[in-house]
Backbone as CSV, one residue per row, in Angstrom:
resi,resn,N_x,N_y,N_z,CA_x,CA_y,CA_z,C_x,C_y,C_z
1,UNK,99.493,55.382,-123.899,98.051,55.226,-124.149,97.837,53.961,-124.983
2,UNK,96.771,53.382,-124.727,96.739,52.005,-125.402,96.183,52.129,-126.678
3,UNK,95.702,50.997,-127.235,95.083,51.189,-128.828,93.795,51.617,-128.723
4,UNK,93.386,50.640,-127.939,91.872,50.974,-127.469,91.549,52.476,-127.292
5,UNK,92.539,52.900,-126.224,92.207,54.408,-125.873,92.513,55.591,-127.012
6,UNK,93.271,55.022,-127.556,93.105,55.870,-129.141,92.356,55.695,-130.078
7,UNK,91.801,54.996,-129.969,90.453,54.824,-131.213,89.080,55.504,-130.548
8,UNK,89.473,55.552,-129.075,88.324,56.401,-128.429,88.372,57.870,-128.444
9,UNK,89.430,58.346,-128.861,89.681,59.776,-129.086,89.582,59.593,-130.452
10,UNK,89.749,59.059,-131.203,89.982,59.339,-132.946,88.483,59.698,-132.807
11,UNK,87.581,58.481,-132.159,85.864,58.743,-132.355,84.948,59.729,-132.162
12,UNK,85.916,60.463,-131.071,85.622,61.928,-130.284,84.661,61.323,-129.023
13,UNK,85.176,59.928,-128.275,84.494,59.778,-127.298,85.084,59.991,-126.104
14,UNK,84.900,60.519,-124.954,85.630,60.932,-123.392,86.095,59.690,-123.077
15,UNK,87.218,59.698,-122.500,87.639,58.040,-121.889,87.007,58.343,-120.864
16,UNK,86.089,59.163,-120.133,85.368,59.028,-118.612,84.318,58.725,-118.962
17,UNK,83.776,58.600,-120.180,82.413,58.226,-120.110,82.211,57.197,-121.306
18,UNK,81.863,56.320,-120.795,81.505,55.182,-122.127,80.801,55.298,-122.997
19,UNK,80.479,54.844,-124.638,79.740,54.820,-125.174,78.390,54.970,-125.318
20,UNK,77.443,55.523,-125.687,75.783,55.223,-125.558,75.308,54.886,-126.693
21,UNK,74.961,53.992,-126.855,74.019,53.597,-127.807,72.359,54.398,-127.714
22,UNK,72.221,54.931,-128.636,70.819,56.075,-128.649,69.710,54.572,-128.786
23,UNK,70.006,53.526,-129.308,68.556,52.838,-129.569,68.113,51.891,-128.399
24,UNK,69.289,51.974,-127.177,68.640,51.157,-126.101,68.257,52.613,-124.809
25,UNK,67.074,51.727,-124.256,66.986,52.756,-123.248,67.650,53.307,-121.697
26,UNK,67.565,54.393,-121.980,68.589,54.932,-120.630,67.798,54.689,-119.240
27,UNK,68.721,53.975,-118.222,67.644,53.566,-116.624,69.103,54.433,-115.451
28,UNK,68.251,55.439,-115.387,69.066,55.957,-114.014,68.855,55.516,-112.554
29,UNK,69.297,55.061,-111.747,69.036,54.000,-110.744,70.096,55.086,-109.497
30,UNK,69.119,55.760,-108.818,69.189,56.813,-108.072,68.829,56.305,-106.559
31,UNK,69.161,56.722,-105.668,68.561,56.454,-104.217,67.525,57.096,-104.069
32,UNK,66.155,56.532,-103.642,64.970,57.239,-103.473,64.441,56.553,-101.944
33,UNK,63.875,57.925,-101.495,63.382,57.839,-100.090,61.902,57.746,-99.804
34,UNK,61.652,57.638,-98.721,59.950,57.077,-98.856,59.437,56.103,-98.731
35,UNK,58.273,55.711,-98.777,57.249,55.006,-99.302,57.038,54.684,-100.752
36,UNK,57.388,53.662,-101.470,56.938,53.439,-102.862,56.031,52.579,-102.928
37,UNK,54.917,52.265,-103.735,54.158,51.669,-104.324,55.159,50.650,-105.409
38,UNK,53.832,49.587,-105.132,54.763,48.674,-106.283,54.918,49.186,-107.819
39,UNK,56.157,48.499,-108.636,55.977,48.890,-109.629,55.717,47.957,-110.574
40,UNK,54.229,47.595,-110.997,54.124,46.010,-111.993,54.893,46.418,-113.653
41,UNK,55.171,47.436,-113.642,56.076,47.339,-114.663,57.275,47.135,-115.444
42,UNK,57.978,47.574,-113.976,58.881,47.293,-113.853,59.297,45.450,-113.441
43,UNK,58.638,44.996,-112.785,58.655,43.998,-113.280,57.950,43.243,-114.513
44,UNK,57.147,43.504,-114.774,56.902,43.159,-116.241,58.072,43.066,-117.204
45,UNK,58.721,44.343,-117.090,60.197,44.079,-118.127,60.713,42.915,-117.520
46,UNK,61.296,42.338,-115.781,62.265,41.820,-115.760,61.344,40.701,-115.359
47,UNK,60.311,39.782,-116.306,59.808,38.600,-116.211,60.240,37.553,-116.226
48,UNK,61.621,37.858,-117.255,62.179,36.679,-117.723,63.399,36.314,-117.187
49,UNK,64.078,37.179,-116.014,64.659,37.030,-114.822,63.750,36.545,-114.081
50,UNK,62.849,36.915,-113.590,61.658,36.010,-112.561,61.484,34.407,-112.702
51,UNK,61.549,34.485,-114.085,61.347,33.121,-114.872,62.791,32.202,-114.344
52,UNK,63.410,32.680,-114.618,64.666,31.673,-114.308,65.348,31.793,-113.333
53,UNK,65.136,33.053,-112.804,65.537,32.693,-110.560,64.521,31.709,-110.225
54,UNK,63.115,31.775,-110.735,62.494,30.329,-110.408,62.914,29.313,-110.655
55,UNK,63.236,28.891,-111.708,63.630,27.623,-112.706,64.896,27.356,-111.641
56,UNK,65.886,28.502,-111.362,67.009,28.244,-110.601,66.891,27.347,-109.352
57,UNK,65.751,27.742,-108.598,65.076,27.378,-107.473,64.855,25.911,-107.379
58,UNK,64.130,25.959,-108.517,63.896,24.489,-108.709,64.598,23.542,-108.880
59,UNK,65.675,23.543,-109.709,66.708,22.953,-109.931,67.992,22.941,-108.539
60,UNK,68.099,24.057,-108.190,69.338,23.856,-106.786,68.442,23.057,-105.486
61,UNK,67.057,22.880,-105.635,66.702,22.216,-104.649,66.992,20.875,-104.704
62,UNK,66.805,20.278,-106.056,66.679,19.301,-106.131,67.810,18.177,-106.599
63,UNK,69.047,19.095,-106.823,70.094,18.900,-107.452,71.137,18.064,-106.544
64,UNK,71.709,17.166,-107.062,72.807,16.055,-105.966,72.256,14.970,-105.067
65,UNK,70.743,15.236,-105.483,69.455,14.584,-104.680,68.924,12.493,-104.842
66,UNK,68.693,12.425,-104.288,68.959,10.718,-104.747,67.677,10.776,-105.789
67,UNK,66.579,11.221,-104.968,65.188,11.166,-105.447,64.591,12.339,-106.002
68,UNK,65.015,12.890,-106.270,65.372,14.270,-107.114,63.584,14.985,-106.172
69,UNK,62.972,14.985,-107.335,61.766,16.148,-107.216,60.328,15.042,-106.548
70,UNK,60.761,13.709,-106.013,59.895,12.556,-105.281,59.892,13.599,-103.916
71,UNK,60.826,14.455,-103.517,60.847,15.093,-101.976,59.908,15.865,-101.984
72,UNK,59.140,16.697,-103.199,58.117,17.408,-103.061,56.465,16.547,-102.395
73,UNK,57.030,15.224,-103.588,55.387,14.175,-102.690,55.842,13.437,-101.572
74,UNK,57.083,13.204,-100.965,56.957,12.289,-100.304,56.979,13.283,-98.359
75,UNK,57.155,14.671,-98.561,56.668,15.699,-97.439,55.625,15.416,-97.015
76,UNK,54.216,15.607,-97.694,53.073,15.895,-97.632,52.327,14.596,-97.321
77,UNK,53.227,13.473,-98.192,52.748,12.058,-98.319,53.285,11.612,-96.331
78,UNK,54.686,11.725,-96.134,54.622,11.099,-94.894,54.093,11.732,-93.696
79,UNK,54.277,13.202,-93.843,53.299,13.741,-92.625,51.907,13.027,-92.630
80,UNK,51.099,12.932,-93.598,50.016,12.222,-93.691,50.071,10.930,-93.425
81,UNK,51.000,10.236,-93.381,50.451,8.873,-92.920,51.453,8.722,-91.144
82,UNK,51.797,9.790,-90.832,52.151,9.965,-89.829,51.090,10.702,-89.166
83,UNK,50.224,11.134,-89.652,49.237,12.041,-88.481,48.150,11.307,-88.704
84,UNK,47.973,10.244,-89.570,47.093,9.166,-89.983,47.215,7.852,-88.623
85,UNK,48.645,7.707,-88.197,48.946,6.507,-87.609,48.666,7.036,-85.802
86,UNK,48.890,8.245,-86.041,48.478,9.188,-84.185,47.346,9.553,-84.331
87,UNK,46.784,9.922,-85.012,45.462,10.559,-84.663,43.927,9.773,-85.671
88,UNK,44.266,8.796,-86.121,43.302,8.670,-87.566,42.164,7.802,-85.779
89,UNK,42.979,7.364,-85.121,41.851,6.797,-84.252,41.177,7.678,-83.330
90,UNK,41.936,8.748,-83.045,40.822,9.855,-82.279,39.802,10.604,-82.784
91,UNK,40.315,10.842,-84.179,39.522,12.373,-84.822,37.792,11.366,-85.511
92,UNK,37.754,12.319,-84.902,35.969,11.906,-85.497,35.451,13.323,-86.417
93,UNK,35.604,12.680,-87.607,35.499,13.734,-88.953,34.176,14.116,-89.178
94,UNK,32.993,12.999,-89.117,31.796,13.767,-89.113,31.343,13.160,-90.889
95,UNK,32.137,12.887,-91.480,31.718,12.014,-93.077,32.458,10.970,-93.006
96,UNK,31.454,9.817,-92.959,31.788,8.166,-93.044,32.191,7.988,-94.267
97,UNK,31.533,9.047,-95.393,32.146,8.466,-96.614,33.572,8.706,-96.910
98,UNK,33.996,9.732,-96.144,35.328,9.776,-96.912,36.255,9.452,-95.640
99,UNK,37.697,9.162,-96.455,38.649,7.877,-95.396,39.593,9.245,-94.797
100,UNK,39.717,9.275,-93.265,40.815,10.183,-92.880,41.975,10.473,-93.011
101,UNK,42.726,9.543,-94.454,43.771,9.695,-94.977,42.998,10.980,-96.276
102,UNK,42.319,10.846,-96.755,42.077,12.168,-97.571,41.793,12.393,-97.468
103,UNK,41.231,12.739,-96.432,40.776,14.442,-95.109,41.910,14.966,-94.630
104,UNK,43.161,14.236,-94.232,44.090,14.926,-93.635,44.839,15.078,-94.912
105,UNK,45.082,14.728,-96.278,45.724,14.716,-96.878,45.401,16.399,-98.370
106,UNK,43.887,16.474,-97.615,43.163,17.374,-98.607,43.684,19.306,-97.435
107,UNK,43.864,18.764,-96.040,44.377,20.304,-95.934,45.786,19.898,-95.510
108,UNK,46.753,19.107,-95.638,48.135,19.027,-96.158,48.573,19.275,-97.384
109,UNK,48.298,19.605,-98.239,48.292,19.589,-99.757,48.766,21.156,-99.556
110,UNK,47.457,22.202,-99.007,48.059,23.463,-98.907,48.751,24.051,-98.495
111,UNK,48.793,23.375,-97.044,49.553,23.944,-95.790,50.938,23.929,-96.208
112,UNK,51.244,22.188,-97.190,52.659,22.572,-97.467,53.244,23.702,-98.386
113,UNK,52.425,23.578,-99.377,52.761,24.908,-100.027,52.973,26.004,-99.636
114,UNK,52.280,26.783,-98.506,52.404,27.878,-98.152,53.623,27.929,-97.318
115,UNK,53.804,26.921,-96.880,54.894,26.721,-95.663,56.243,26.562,-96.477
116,UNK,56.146,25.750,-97.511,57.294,25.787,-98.415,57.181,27.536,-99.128
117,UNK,56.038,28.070,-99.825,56.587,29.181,-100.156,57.371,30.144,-98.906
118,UNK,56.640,29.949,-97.838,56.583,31.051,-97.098,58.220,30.756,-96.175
119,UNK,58.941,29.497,-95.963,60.070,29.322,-95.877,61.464,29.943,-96.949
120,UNK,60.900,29.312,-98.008,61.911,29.882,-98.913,61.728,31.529,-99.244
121,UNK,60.378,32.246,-99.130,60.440,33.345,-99.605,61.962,34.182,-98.457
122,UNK,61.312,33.440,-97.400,61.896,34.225,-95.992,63.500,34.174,-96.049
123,UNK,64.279,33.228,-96.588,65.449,33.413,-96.808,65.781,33.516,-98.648
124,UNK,65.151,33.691,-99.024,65.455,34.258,-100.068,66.198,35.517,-100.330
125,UNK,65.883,36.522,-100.192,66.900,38.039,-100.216,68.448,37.423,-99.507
126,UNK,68.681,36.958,-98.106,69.612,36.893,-97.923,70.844,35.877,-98.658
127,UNK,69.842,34.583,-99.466,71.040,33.718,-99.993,71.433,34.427,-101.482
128,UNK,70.430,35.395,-102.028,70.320,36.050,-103.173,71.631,37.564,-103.016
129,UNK,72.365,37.215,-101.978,73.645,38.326,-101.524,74.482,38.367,-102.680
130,UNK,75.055,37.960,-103.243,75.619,37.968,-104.390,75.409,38.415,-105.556
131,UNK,74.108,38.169,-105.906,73.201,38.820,-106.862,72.942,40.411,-106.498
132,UNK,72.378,40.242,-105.758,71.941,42.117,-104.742,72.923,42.961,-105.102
133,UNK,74.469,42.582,-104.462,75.087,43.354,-104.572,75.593,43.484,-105.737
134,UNK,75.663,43.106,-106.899,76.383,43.570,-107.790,75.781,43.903,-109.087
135,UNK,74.515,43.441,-109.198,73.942,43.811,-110.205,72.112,44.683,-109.613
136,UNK,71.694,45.724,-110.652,70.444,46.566,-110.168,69.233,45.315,-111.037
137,UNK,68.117,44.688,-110.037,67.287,44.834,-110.853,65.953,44.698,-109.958
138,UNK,64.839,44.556,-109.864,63.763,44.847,-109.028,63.807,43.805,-107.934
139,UNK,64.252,44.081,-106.771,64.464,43.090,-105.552,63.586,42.150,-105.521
140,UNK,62.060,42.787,-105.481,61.350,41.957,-105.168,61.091,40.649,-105.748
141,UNK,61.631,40.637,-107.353,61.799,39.341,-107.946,62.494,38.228,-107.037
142,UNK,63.177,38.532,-106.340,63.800,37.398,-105.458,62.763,36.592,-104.819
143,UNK,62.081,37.475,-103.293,61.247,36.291,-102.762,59.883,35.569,-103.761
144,UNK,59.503,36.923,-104.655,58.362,36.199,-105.519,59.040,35.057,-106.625
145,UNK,60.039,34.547,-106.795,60.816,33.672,-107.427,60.508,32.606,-106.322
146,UNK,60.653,32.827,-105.602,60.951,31.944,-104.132,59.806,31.319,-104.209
147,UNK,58.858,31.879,-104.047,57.001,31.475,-104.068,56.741,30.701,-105.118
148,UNK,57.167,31.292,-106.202,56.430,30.419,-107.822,57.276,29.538,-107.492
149,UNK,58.537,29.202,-107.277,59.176,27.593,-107.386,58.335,26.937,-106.643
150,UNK,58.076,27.295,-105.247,57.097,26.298,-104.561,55.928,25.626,-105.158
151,UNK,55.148,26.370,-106.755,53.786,25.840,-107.190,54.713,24.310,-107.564
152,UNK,55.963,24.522,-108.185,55.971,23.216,-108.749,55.869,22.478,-107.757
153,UNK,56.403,22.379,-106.389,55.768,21.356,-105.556,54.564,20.741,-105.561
154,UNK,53.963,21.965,-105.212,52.455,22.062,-104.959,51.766,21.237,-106.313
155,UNK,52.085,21.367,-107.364,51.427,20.884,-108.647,52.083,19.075,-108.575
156,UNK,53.485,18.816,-108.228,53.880,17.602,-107.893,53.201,16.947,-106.898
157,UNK,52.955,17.140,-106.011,51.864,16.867,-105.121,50.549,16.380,-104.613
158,UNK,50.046,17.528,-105.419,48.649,16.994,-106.403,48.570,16.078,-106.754
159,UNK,49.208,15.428,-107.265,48.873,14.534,-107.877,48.641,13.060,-107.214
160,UNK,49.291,13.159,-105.847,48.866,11.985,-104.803,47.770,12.563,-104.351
161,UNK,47.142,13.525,-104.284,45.562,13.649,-103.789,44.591,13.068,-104.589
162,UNK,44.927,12.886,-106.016,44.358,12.200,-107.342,44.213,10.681,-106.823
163,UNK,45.493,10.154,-106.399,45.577,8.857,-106.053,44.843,8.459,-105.046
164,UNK,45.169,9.409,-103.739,44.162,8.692,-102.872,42.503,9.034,-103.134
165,UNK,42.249,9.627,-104.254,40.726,9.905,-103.924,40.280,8.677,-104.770
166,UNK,41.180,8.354,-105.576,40.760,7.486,-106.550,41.174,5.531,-105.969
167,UNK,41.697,5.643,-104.995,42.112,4.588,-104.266,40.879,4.219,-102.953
168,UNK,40.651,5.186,-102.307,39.751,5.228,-100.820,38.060,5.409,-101.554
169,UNK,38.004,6.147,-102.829,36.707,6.450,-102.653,35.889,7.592,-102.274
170,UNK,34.828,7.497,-102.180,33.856,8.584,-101.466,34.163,9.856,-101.569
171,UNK,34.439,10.467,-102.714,34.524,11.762,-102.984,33.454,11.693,-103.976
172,UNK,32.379,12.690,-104.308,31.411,12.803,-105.652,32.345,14.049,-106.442
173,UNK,32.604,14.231,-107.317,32.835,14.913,-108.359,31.927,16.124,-108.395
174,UNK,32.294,17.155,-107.660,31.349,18.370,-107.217,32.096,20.014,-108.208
175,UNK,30.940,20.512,-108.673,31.473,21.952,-109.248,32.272,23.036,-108.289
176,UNK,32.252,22.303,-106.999,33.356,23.532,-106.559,34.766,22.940,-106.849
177,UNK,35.137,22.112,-107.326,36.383,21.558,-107.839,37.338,22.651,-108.672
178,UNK,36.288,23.732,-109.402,36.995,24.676,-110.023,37.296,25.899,-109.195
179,UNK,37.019,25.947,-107.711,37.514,26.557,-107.628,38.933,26.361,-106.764
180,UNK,39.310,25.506,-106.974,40.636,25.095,-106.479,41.690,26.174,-106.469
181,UNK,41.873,26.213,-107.901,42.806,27.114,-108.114,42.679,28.698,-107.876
182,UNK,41.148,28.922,-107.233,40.983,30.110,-106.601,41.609,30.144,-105.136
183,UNK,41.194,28.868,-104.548,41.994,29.225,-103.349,43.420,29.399,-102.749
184,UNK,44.069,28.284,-104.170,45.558,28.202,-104.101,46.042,29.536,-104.153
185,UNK,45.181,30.014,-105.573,45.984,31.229,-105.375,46.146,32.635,-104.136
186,UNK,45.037,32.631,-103.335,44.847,33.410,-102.086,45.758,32.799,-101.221
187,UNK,46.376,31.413,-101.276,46.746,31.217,-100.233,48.882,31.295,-100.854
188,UNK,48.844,31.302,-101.845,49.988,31.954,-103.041,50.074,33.314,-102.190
189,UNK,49.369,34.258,-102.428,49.208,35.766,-102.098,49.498,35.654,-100.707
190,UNK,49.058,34.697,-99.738,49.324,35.345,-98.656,50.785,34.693,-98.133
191,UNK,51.333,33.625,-98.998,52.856,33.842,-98.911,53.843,34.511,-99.266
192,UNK,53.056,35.410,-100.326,53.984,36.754,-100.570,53.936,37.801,-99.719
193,UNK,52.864,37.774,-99.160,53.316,38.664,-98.137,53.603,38.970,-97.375
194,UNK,53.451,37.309,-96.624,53.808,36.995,-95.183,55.600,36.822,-95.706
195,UNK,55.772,36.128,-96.748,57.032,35.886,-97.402,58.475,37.378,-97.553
196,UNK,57.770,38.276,-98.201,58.305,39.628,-98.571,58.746,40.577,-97.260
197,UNK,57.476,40.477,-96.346,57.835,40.662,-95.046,58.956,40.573,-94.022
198,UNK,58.875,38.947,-94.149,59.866,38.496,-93.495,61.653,38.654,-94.352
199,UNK,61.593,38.333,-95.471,62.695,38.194,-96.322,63.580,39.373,-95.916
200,UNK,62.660,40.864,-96.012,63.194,42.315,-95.716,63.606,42.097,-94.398
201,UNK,62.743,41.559,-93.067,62.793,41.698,-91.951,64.534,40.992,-91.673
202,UNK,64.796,39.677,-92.351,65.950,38.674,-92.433,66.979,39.384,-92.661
203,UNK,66.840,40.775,-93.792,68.066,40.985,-94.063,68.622,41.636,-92.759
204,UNK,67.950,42.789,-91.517,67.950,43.624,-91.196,68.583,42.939,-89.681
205,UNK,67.616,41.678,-89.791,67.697,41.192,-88.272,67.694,39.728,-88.607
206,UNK,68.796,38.682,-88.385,69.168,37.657,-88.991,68.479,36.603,-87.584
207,UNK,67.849,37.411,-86.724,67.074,36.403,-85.712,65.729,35.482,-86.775
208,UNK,65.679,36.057,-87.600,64.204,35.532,-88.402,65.302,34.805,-89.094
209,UNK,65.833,34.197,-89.335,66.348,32.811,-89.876,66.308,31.804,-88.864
210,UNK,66.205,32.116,-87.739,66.554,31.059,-86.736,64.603,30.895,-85.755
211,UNK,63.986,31.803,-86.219,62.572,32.077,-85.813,61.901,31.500,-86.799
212,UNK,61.964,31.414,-88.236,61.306,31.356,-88.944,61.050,29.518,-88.862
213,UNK,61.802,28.693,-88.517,61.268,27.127,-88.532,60.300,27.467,-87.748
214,UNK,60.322,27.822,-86.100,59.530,28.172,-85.363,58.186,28.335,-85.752
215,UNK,58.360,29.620,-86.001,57.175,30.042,-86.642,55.775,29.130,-87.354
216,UNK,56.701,28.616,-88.613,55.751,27.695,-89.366,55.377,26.197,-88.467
217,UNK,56.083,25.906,-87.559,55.867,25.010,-86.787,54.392,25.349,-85.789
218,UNK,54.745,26.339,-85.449,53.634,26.722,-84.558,52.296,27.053,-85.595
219,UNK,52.406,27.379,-86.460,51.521,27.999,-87.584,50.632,26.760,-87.857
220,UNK,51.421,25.677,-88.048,51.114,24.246,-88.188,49.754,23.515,-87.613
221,UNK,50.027,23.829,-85.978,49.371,23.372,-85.194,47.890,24.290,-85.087
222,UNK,48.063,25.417,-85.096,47.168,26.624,-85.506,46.215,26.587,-86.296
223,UNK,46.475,26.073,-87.439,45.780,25.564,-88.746,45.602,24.080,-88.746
224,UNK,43.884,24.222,-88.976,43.506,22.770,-88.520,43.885,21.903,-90.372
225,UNK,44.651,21.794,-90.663,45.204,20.910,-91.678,45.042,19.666,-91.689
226,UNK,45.265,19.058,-90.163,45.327,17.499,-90.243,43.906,17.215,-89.106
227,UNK,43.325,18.045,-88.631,41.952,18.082,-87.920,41.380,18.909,-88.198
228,UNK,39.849,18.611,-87.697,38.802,19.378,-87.939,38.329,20.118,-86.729
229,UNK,38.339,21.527,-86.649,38.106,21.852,-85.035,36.623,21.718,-84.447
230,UNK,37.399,21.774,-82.843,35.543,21.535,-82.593,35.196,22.919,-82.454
231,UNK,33.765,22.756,-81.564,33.255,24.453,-81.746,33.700,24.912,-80.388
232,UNK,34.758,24.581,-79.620,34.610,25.397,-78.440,35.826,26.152,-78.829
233,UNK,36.921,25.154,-79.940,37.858,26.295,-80.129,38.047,26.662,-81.975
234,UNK,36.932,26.683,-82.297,36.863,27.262,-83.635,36.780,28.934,-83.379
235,UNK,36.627,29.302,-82.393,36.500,30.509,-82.658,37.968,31.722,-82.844
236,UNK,38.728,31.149,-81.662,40.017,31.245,-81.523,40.989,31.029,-83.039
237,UNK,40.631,30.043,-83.702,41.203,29.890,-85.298,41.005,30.792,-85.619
238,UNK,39.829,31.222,-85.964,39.325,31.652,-87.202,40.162,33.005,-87.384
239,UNK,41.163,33.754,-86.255,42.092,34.825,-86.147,42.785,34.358,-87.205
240,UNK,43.103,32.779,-87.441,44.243,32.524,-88.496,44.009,32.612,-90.125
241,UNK,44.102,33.374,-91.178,43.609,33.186,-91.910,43.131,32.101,-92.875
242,UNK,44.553,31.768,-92.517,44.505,30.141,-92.845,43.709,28.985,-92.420
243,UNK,42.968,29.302,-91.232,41.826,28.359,-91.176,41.178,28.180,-92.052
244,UNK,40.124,29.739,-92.560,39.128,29.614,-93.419,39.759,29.032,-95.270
245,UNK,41.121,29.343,-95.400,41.605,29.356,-96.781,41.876,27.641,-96.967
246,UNK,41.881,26.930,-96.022,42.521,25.323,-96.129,41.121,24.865,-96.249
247,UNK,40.072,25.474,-95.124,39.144,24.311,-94.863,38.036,24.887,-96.522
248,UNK,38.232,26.096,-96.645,37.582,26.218,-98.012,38.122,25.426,-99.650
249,UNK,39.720,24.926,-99.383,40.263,24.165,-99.752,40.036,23.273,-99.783
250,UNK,40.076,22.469,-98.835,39.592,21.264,-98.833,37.898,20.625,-99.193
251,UNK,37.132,21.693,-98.901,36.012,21.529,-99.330,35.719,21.533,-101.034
252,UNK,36.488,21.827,-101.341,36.224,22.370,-102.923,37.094,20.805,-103.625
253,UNK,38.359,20.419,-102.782,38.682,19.039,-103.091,37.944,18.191,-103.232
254,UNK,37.160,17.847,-102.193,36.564,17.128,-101.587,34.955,16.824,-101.712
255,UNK,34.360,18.033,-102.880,33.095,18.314,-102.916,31.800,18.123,-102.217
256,UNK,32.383,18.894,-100.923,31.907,19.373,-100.371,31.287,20.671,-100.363
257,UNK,30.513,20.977,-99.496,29.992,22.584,-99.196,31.071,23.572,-99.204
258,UNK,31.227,24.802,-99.592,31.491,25.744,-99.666,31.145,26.794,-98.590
259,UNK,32.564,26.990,-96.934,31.763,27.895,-96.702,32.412,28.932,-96.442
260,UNK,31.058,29.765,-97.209,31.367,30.994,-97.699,31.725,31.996,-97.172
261,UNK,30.716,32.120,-95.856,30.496,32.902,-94.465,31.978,32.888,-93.952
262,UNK,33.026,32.108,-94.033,34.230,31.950,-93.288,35.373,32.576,-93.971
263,UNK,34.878,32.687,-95.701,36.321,33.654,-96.493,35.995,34.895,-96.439
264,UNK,35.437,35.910,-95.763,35.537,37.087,-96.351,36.656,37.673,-95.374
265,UNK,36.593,36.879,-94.216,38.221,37.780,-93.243,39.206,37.206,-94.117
266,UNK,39.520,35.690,-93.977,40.772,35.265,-94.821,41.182,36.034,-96.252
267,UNK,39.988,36.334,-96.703,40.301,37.347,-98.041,40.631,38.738,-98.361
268,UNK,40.410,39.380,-96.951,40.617,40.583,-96.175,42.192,40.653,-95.814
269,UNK,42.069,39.517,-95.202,43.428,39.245,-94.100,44.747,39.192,-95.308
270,UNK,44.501,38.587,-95.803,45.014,38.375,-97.489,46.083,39.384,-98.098
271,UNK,44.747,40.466,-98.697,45.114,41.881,-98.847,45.784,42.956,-97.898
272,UNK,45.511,42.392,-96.533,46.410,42.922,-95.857,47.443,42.596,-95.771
273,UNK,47.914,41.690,-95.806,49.117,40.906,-95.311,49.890,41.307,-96.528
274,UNK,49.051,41.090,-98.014,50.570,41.577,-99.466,50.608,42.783,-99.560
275,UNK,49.685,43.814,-98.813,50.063,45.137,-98.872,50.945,45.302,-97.682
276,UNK,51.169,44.969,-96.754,51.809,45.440,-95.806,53.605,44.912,-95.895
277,UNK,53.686,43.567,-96.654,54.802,42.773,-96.647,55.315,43.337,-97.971
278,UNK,55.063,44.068,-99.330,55.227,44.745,-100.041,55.573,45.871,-99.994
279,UNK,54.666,46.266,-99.486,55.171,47.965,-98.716,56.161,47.927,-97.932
280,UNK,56.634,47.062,-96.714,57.975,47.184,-96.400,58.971,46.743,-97.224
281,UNK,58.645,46.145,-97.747,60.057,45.467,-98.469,60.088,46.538,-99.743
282,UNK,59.386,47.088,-100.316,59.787,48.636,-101.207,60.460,49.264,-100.366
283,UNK,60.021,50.055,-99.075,60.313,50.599,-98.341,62.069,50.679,-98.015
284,UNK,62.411,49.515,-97.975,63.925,48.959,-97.416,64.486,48.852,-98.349
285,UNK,64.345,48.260,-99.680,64.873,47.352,-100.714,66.464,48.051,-100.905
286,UNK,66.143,49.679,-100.836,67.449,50.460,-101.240,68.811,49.905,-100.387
287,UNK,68.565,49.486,-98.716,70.014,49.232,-98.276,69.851,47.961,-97.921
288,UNK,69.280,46.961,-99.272,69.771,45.593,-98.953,71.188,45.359,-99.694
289,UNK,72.146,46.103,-100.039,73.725,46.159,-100.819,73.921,46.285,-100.146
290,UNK,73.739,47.423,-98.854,74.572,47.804,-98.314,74.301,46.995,-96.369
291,UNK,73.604,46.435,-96.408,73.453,45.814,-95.332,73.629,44.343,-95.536
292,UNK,73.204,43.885,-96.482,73.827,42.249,-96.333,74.917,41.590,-96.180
């Protein structure tokens, strides 16, 4: 018997059962079946894991990189002067005052974000295999880690929409400007859930790694980001939620009108989409150890 194991009997403790400390709290982590509801409390405790699987995010993206965190503006920046150099001579925008580099650049701004959250959320659980299996803590921190790294893009970014408005002109300085960060965030929400969705779906069925470029590709074209639709096929969009969430975006950039009439599905669609991509991924979370 070793030393160790005799000082555990001198103490009167079982060598089958380890120590307990009475002042930390006891978490029994049981297999449960069902349907669960989220638990914001449970993540609430593990925030500060959330905090730094993000931070992680951020950093392994950008890491070994020539131009380190320039790849977040220079996405958004060259699609735009690439859909600027094909299309800036067809599209007839309908405001002379403002230049079709920050019209196409005001619903690129979002689209990438969502597309960057909604990429990384989607393989998130599966590169997070290592983690899963060996340690317990609320799954869902993974793809929502996945999402918040993307704001730093999104906030890097920004900041060339600053440039070109302040370079081209013809924007007035309008009070829907505040609500910017209302729409970001709906359009945040609906990469968690389109995100959470898929992430669960990835672990189960590894075809959604190889679907998922797809996907956002086609999503792309769907969402008038770099055009403005006409009316014979605006109607057909408006299924996307993302129509109404970019072009209400961009309007609020752009101070423009606000329209209003066009968010109440996207805001609908919204709530559906993080309840449904939440709810499965509770649903499953238990045999992502044992399936990845």
């Amino acid at each position: 018997m070793s030393l160790r194991a005799e000082k555990l009997n001198v103490a009167g403790v079982s060598l089958g059962e380890p120590p307990i400390d009475d002042d930390l709290p006891l978490t029994v982590v049981g297999p449960r079946a069902g349907w669960r509801p989220l638990d914001l409390a449970e993540l609430w405790r593990y925030r500060e894991l959330l905090f730094f699987l993000a931070w992680r995010d951020v950093k392994v993206r950008y890491k070994q990189t020539l131009l380190g965190a320039a790849w977040a503006v220079l996405q958004p920046t060259l699609m735009m002067i690439v859909f600027t150099l094909v299309l800036g001579r067809l599209e007839r925008t309908g405001t002379s005052d403002i230049a079709y580099p920050v019209l196409v650049y005001a619903g690129l701004l979002p689209w990438t974000f969502f597309a960057n959250a909604l990429a990384n959320a989607g393989q998130s659980v599966v590169q997070a295999e290592r983690l899963i299996t060996k340690v317990y803590f609320p799954r869902l921190a993974v793809p929502l880690a996945a999402v918040v790294a993307a704001v730093v893009d999104f906030a890097l970014a920004a900041l060339v929409m600053a440039v070109l408005v302040a370079y081209y002109g013809g924007v007035t300085p309008s009070w829907t400007m505040v609500l910017l960060p209302a729409f970001a965030l709906l359009i945040l929400l609906a990469a968690v859930g389109v995100g959470t969705l898929l992430a669960a779906l990835n672990v189960a069925y590894r075809d959604v790694r190889h679907a998922l470029p797809f996907l956002i590709q086609l999503w792309l074209f769907a969402t008038p980001s770099v055009y403005l639709p006409q009316a014979d096929t605006a109607g057909w969009l408006e299924i996307n939620p993302l129509n109404g969430l970019i072009s209400g975006f961009r309007a609020a950039a752009l101070g423009q009108p606000i329209p209003w009439p066009r968010l109440a599905y996207p805001a609908l669609a919204v709530a559906v989409l993080l309840a449904v991509g939440i709810t499965y991924f509770r649903r499953v979370e238990d045999s992502f150890a044992d399936v990845i």
